[in-house]
Structures are given as C-alpha cells and as structure tokens.
C-alpha positions as a printed Julia matrix, in Angstrom:
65×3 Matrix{Float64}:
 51.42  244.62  159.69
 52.48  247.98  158.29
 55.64  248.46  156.55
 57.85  251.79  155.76
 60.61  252.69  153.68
 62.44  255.71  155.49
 65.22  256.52  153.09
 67.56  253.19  152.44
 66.16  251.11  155.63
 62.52  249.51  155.81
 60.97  249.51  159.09
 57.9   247.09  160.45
 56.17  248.88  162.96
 59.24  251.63  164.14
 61.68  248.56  164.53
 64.26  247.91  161.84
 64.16  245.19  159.73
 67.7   243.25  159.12
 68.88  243.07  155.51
 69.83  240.07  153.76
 71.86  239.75  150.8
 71.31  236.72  148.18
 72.44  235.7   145.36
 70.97  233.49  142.44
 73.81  232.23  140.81
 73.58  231.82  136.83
 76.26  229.66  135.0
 77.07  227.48  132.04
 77.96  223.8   132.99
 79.01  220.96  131.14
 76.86  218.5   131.08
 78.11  215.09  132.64
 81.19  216.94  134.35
 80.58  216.93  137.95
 84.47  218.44  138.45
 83.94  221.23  136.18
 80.93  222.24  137.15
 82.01  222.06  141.03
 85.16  223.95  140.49
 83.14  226.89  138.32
 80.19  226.72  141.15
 82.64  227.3   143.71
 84.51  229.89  142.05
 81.1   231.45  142.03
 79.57  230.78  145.09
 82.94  232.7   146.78
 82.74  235.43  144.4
 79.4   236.35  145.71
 80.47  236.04  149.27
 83.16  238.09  148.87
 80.45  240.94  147.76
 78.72  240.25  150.89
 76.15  237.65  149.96
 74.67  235.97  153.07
 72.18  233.03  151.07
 73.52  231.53  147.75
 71.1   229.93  145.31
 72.35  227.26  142.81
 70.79  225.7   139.71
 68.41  223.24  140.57
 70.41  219.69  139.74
 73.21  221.13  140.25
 75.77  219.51  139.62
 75.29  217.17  137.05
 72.69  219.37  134.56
C-alpha cells in the first residue's frame, strides 16, 4: 500500500485518509484518592475534548495509582 503526504492531508492510494485526534493524558494523582484523582482526570479528559480530541488515553491503573 502506498502512502502520500500532499501538503497537510495524507492520501492511501488517491483516497483521503480521515484524521484522528488523541490525546495521552499525563497527570499527578494522589495515591489512594480515587475522588481526587477522578475529579482531576475528568477535568482533563474534557479539556482535551474541548481541543478536539476524538480518543483519550489515561494512565494505566488509573484511578487508584
């Protein structure tokens, strides 16, 4: 399969490719404090869909870590 980057979009073939915006989120929980760590996660999590972020990644254990 051949792939081509004309200008900003990528194209497979001479058909577009859709674009996907993700985000890893990176934080600093509190270890044992499930609330906390909920509330900042979420405050997070709607951050980056509010910048357009279609797939958001959390810390693995999350929430308890």
């Amino acid at each position: 399969m051949a792939y081509l980057r004309d200008g900003k979009e990528l194209r497979v073939m001479g058909e577009s490719v859709r674009k996907h915006s993700v985000t890893a989120v990176q934080m600093e929980s509190v270890n044992g404090d499930i609330a906390a760590n909920l509330e900042k996660a979420t405050a997070l999590v709607e951050e980056a869909a509010q910048r357009g972020a279609k797939l958001i990644v959390l810390p693995e254990f999350m929430p308890d870590i």
